[in-house]
N, C-alpha and C positions, 0 to 999 in steps of 0.2 A: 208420480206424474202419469197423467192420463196418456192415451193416444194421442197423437194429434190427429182430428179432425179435418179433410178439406174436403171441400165445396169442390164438387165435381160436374164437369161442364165439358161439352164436345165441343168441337171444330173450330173455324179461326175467327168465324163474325167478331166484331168489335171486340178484337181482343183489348186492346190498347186501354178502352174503358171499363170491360170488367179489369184489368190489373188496378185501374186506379180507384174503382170501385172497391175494391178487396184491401187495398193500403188503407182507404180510409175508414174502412170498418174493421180492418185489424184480422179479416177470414182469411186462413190459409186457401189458397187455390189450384184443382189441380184439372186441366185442359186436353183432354186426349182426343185423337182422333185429327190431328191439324192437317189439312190439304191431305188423309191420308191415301185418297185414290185422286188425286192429282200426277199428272205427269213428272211435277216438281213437285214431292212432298214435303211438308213441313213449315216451319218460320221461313217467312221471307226475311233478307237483308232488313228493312227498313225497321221489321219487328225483332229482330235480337239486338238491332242498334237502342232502339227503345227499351228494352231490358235492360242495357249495358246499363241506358242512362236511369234509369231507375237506381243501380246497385250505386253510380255516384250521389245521389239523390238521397238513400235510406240507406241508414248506419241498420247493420245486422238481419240484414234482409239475404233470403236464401231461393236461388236460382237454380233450380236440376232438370236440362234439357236432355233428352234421350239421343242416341246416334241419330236419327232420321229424322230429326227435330219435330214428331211429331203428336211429342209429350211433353208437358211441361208442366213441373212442381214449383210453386210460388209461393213461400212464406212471409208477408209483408216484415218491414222494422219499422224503425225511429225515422221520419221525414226529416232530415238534418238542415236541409238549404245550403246556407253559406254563401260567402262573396269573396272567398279568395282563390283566385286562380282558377275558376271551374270554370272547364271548356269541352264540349264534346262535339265530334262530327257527324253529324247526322247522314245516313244510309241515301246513296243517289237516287233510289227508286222511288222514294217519297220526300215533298219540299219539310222545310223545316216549319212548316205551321202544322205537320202532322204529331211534330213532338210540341208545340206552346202549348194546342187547348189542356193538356194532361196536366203539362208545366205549371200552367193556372192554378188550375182548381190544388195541385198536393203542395204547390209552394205557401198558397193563404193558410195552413196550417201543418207549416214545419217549426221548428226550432229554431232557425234566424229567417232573416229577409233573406231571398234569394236574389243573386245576381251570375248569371250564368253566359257564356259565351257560344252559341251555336253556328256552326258551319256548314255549309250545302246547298241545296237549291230554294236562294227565295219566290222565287215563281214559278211554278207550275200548272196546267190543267186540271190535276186531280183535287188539289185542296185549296180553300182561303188564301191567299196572298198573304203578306208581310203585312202590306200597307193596308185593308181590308181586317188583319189584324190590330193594328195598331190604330185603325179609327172608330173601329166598330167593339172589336170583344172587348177591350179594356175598358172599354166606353159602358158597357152593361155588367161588368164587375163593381163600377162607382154607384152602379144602385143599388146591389147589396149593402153597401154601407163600405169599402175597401177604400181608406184613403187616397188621395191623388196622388200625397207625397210617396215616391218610392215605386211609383206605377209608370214602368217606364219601359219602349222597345224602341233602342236605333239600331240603324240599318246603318251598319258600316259599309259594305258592299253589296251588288247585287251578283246573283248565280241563276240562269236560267238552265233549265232543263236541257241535255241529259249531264251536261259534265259539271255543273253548278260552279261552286268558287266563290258564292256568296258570304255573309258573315253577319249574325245580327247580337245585339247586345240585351238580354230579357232583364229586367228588374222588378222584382214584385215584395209587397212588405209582405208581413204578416197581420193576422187578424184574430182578435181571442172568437168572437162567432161571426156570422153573417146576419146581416136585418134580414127581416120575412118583407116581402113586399108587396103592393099591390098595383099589378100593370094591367090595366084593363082598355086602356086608355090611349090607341098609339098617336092621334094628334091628328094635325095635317103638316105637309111639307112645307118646313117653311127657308130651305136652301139645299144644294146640292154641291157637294165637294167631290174632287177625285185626284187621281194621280194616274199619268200616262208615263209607263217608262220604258225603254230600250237598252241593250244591252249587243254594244261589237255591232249595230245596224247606220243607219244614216239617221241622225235626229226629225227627220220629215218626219218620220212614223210617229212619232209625237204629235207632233201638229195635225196631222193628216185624222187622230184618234180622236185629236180634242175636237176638231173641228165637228165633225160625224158626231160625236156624242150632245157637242152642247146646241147641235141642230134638230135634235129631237127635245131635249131636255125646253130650250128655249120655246117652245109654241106653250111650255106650260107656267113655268117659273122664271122669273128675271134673275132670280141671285142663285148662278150656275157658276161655280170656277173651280176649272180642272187644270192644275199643273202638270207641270214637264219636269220628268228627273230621267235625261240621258245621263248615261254612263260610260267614261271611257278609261282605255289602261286598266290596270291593277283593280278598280271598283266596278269594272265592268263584267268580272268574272271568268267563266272558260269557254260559254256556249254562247252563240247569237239567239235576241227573242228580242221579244216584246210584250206589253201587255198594258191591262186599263183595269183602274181598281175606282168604283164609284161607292160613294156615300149618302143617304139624303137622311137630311138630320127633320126631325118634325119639334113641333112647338112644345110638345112634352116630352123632351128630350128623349126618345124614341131614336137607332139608328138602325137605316135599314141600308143594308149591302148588295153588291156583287161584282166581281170582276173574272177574267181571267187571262191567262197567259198563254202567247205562240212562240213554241220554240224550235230550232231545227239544229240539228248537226251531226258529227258521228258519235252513234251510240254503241260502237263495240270495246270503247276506252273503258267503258262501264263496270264492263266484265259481264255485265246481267243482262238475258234477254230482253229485249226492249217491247215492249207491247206494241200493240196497232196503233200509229203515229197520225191524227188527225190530221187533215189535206191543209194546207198554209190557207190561212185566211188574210188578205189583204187587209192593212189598218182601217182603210176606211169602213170596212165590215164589222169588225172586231170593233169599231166604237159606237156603232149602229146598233148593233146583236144587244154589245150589254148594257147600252141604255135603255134597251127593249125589256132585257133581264130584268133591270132595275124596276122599271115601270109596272111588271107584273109580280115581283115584290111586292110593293107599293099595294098594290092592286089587293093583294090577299088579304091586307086589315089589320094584321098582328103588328104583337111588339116587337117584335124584331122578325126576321129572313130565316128562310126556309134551313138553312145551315147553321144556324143559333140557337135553333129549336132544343139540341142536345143539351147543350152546355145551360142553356137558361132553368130545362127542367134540373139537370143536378144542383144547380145552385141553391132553387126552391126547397130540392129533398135536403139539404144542408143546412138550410135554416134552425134556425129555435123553434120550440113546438108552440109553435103561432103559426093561424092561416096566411100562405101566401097565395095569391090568387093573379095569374096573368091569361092574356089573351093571345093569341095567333092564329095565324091564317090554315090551310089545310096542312095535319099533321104528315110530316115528313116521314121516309121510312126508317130512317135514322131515329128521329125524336121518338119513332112507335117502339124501338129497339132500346132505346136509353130507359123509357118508360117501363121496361117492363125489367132491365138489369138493376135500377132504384128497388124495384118493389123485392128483386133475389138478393138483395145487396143490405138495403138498408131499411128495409123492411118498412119503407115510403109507400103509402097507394093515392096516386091522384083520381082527385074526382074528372069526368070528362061530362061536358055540359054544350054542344053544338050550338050555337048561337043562329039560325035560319037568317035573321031579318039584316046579318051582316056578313055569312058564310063565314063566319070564323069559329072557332072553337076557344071556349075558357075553361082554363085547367085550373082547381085547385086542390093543396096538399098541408098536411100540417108537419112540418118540419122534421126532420130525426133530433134537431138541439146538437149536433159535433160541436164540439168545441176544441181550440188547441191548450190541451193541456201539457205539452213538451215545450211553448215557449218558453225563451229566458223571461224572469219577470223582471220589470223597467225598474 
């Protein structure tokens, strides 16, 4: 037996997605240098919670962090899934849609359907929402070709940030590959969905969110309808917030997103220093702000929102070697970042083709062909 070989890479950028990067091309990985002239060096909480759940996630998968955690050896395994009994609690410093999108993409090609139980904070400032998950990315997995049945996120309870208490429920099948596809096409608007919810506050901020929002939304579109999901007791979680998750779906089934979440309380329960705490914004703001978000979404042309841009290009490098070709609006720094981990990863290169007469950009790529070959077969 040879050496082993890893793929060697500095500091902490989008760790989360090279690891999922490197599971699904089988490269061992090795990561030096993390936070190491940081004041706090090394794996944040959020990122060795992420690790942990990988090692439930992948049968014979090998994890060696150094004392100062600011080395890390990673030897991918077997993506196992499963539906019994798998529960993890996701790290307070990051919501739990920081662990779905990975969740995503390494469940469509494990050995069973996954159905996994996650704990923590489902709203936050930093990442996508729950609800924003669950109308939006699921929503652009069924155009690869990813069954409906078995595609599934409930929101048992909600957890606002910093002490969360939330609980969601992920279910995702399996897939032997993904279609190639072609989104060039984002439509027009043709309704708007959302969800305003609270947590431990008085239900007016509901109302007062929905209101603000569908007074912007309405000078454009008649079929606006944002609900209300207060929360109290036990599903309310451990921290007061609130927040607004919008959706606007277009005629070619295109969904484009934004929301986000205000949250206040003590964060020394946490144990983790708390970062710089945005000034409370009033609901009527907050439903104001991100229907503005929303609007300049909209505005940029693409198939999906400036936050989808990641996950759409992997989906694309995953395909069969067939062109896939989709459209968006200006590339994110994130998407610029995915785009270029595909190309050390899985040996992906998209074409980049500026579009002037629309300010968008069209990407395409011809597939890597992954397939799951560790499914059970039917």
């Amino acid at each position: 037996m040879g050496k082993l070989q890893y793929k060697k890479m500095k500091g902490s950028s989008n760790l989360r997605q090279r690891l999922v990067l490197a599971t699904l091309s089988s490269t061992p990985l090795l990561i030096e240098d993390i936070r190491a002239e940081h004041t706090l060096p090394g794996l944040h909480p959020h990122e060795i919670s992420f690790l942990r759940l990988l090692e439930k996630l992948c049968d014979d998968c090998s994890l060696i962090i150094n004392e100062t955690g600011t080395k890390l050896k990673y030897q991918p395994g077997t993506i196992m899934g499963g539906t019994h009994d798998l529960v993890h609690d996701c790290a307070l410093t990051r919501s739990i849609s920081y662990f779905l999108e990975p969740l995503l993409v390494l469940a469509l090609f494990s050995k069973k359907p996954l159905t996994i139980t996650l704990r923590g904070i489902t709203n936050d400032s930093k990442d996508p929402s729950v609800d924003t998950f669950r109308s939006t990315t699921l929503q652009l997995l069924k155009r690869f070709g990813v069954p409906s049945e078995g595609l599934d996120l409930r929101i048992v309870s909600r957890g606002s940030a910093p002490l969360g208490g939330g609980e969601v429920i992920l279910s995702i099948p399996i897939v032997h590959c993904l279609n190639a596809v072609n989104l060039t096409d984002a439509g027009m608007v043709k309704r708007i969905r959302g969800v305003a919810y609270s947590t431990r506050v008085s239900f007016q901020f509901d109302n007062s969110m929905i209101h603000s929002a569908r007074g912007i939304f309405n000078r454009f579109i008649p079929d606006v309808y944002i609900f209300s999901d207060h929360k109290k007791g036990p599903a309310a979680g451990n921290s007061p917030g609130y927040g607004i998750s919008l959706v606007a779906e277009t005629n070619e089934g295109c969904y484009i997103s934004a929301d986000t979440a205000i949250s206040y309380g003590r964060t020394e329960e946490t144990g983790e220093i708390e970062e710089e705490r945005k000034e409370l914004m009033p609901p009527e703001e907050v439903g104001e702000q991100i229907a503005s978000v929303l609007l300049g979404e909209i505005e940029q042309g693409g198939v999906v929102d400036s936050t989808h841009q990641g996950l759409l290009f992997i989906l694309c490098a995953l395909c069969p070697q067939d062109v896939s070709k989709v459209r968006v609006g200006k590339l994110s720094p994130y998407g610029i970042e995915t785009l270029r981990h595909i190309r050390d990863f899985l040996g992906v290169k998209f074409v980049i083709k500026p579009d002037p007469s629309t300010e968008t950009v069209i990407l395409k790529c011809v597939g890597c062909g992954l397939k799951n070959l560790s499914r059970k077969a039917s």
